[in-house]
C-alpha positions in Angstrom: 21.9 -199.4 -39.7 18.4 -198.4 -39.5 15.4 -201.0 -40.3 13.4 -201.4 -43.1 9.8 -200.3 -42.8 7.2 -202.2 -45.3 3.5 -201.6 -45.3 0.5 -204.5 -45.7 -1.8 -203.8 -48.1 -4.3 -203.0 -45.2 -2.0 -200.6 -43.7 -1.5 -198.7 -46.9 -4.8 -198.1 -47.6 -5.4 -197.2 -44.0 -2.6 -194.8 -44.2 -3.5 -192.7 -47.5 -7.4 -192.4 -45.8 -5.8 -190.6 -42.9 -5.6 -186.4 -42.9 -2.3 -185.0 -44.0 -1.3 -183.9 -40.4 -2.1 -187.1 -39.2 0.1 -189.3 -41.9 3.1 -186.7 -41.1 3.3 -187.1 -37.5 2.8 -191.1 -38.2 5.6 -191.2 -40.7 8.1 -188.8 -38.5 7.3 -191.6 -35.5 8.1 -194.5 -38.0 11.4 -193.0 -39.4 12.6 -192.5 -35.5 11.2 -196.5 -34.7 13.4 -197.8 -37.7 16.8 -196.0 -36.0 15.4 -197.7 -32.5 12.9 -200.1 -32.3 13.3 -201.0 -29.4 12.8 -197.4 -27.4 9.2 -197.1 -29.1 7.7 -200.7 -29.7 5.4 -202.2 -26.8 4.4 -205.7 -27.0 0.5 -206.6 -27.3 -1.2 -208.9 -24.8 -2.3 -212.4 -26.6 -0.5 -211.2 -30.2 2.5 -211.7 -31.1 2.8 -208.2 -32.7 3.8 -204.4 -31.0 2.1 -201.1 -31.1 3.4 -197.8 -31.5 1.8 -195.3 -29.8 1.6 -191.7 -31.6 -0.9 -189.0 -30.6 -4.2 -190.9 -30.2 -3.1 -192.8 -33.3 -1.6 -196.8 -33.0 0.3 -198.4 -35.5 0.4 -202.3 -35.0 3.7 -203.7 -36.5 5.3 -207.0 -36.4 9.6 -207.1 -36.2 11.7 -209.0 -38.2 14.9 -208.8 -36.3 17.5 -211.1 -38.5 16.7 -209.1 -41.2 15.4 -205.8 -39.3 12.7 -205.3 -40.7 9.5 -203.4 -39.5 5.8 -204.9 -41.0 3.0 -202.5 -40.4 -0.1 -204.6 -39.9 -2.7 -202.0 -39.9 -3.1 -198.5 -38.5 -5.7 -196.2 -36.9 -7.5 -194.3 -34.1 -6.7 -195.9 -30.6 -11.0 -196.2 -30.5 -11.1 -198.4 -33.2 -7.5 -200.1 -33.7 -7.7 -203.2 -31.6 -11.4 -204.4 -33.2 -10.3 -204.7 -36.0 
């Protein structure tokens, strides 16, 4: 059973700012992290959250694993990602 994936606010709005390319390769990558999270997530230094790496794009999530869910914290360019 694949996870759930649920957006922050933050990550939504990050998301719809994003070109149309960009947002289909992001949510093609999501779709194949929900059937295996654990092939695509790597674990951050000093956070207790993961990144997904797509492109020069990152997507910073945090796991629920009793109830397999996926939280996506915030998204963007790899430049800019971790200052936020």
């Amino acid at each position: 059973m694949p996870f759930q994936v649920e957006f922050s606010r933050l990550a939504a709005d990050k998301f719809e700012k994003l070109a149309g390319d960009t947002q289909e390769r992001l949510a093609k990558k999501l779709q194949q992290v929900a059937e295996r999270p654990r092939r695509y997530l790597s674990r951050l230094r000093g956070v207790d959250a993961f990144k997904i790496r797509v492109g020069d794009y990152r997507v910073i999530v945090d796991v629920d694993w009793e109830s397999k869910t996926i939280y996506i914290l915030t998204v963007g360019h790899r430049r800019t990602i971790y200052r936020d």
